[in-house]
C-alpha positions in Angstrom: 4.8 -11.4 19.6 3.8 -8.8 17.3 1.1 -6.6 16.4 0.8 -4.4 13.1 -1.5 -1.4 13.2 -2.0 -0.1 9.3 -3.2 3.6 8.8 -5.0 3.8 6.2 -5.6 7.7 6.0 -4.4 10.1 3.3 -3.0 11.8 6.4 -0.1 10.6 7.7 0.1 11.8 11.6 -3.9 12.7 11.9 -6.4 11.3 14.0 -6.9 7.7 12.8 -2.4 7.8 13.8 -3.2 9.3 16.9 -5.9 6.6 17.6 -3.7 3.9 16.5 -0.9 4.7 18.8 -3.5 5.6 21.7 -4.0 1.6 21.3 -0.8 0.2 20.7 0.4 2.2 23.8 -0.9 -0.7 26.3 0.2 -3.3 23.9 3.8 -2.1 24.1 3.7 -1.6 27.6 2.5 -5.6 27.9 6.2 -6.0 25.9 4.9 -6.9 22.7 6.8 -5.6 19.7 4.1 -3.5 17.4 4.9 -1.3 14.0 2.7 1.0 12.5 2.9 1.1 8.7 1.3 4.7 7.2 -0.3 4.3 4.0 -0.1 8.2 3.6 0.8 8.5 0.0 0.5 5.2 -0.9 -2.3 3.9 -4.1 -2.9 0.4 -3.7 -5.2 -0.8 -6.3 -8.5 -2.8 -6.1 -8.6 -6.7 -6.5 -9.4 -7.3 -10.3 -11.1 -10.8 -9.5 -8.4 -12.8 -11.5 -8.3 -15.5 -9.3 -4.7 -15.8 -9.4 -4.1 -16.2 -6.3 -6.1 -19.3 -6.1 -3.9 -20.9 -8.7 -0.6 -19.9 -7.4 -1.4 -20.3 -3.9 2.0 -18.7 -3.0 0.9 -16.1 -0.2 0.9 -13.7 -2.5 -1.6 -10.7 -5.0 0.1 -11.4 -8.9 -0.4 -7.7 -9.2 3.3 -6.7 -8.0 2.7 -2.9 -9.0 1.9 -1.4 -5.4 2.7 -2.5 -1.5 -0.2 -5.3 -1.4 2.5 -7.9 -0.8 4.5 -6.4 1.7 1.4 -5.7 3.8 0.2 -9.0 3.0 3.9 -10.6 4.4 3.7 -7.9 7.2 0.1 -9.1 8.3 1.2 -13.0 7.9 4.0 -12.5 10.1 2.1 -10.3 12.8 0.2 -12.1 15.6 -2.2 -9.4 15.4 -3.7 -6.3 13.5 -5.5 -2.9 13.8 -6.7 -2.0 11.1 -7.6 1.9 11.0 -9.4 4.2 9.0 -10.9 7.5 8.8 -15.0 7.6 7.9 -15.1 8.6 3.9 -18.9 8.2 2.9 -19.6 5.9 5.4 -17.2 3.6 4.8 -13.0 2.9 4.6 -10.9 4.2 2.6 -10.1 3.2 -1.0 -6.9 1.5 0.5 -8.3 -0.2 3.6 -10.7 -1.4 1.1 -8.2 -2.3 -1.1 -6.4 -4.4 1.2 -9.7 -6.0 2.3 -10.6 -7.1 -1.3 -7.1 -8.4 -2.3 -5.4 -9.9 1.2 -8.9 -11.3 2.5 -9.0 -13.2 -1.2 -5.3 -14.2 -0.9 -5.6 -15.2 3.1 -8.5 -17.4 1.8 -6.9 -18.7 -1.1 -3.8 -19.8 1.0 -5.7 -22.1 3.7 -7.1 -19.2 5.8 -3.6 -17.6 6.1 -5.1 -15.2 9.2 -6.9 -17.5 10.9 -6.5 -16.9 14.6 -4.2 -13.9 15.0 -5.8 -11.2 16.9 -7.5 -8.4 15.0 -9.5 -5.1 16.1 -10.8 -1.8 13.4 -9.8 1.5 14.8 -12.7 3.9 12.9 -11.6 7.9 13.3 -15.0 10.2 12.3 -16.0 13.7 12.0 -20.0 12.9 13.2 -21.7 10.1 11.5 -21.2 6.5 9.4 -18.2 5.1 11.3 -20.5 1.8 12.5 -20.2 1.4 8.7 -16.4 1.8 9.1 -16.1 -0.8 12.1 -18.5 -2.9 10.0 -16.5 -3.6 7.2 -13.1 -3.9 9.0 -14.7 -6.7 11.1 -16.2 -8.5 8.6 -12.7 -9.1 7.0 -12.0 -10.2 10.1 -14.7 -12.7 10.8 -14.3 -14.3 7.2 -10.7 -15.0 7.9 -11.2 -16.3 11.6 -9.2 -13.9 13.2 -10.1 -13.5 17.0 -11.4 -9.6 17.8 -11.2 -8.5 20.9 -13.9 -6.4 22.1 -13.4 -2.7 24.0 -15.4 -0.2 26.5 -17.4 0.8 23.5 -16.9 1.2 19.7 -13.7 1.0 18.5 -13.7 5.2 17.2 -13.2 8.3 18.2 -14.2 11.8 17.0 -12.1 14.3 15.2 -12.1 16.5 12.1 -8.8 18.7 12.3 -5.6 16.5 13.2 -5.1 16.5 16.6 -9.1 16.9 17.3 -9.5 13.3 18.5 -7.4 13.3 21.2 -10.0 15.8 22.5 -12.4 12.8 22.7 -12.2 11.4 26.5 -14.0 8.5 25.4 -12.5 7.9 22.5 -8.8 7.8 23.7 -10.2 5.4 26.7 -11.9 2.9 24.4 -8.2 3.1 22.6 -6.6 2.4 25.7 -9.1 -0.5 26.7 -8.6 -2.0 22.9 -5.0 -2.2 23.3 -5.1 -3.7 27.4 -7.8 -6.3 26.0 -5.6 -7.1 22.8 -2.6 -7.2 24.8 -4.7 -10.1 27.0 -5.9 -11.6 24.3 -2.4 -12.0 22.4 -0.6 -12.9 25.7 -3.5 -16.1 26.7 -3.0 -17.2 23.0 0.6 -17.1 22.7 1.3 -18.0 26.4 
């Protein structure tokens, strides 16, 4: 088994990282192989509603230009997901949302291609909007029937600098409880 645990934060090691790997922590421990894939850097553009991927059915976004498709293989592959992302106006990044738009349209367009691998949002936030966050991760999970495992509270923790949310006693514990429950999860499914 496999779990794949996306950053989508314009910094690479901060605290949505830190969160991520406070998660995938119990997950490895339970023996289950994990990767965590930094988007740092990265520009991955919006869907343009071409509906390509409804024609072609191949698994794949026909715009090539960026790492869509490699995440897209990556999340296919995986038997489950975190998806993380800092609080930016009350909602995900431009690339979480990115990958949203286009791999919830292919995923759909290829016979619910996520359907019933494990997936849970990791939401990092200064003071306010991350609900938002959690919101729209989830709802890309629901649409493509992917089973999300519940924690000890919200999925987020509270940070500004890098290195701020480890600080956050409840934050790092609902991390930890994320990744035992995930770990559960993936193991009664896959068993």
């Amino acid at each position: 088994m496999k779990v794949l645990a996306i950053n989508g934060s314009a910094r690479k090691d901060g605290n949505t990282a830190a969160m991520l790997r406070a998660a995938l922590a119990p997950i490895e421990a339970a023996g289950i192989e994990t990767e965590l894939l930094q988007l740092h850097g990265k520009n991955i553009h919006g869907c343009i509603a071409c509906m390509k991927c409804w024609e072609k059915k191949d698994g794949h976004c026909v715009v090539k230009n960026d790492m869509l498709n490699e995440i897209m293989d990556k999340m296919v592959a995986a038997d489950g997901m975190l998806i993380g992302s800092p609080t930016y106006f009350a909602n995900v990044t431009s690339n979480i949302k990115s990958i949203i738009d286009r791999a919830g349209m292919v995923a759909l367009a290829n016979g619910y291609a996520l359907a019933r691998k494990v997936g849970a949002a990791v939401v990092a936030v200064r003071r306010g909007g991350a609900i938002a966050v959690f919101d729209a991760i989830n709802h890309f999970y629901f649409i493509n029937q992917v089973v999300v495992p519940g924690s000890s509270y919200w999925n987020l923790g509270r940070g500004l600098s890098p290195g701020d949310v480890e600080k956050d006693e409840e934050g790092m514990q609902t991390m930890d409880n994320l990744g035992k429950n995930m770990a559960w999860v993936l193991q009664k499914l896959n068993g």
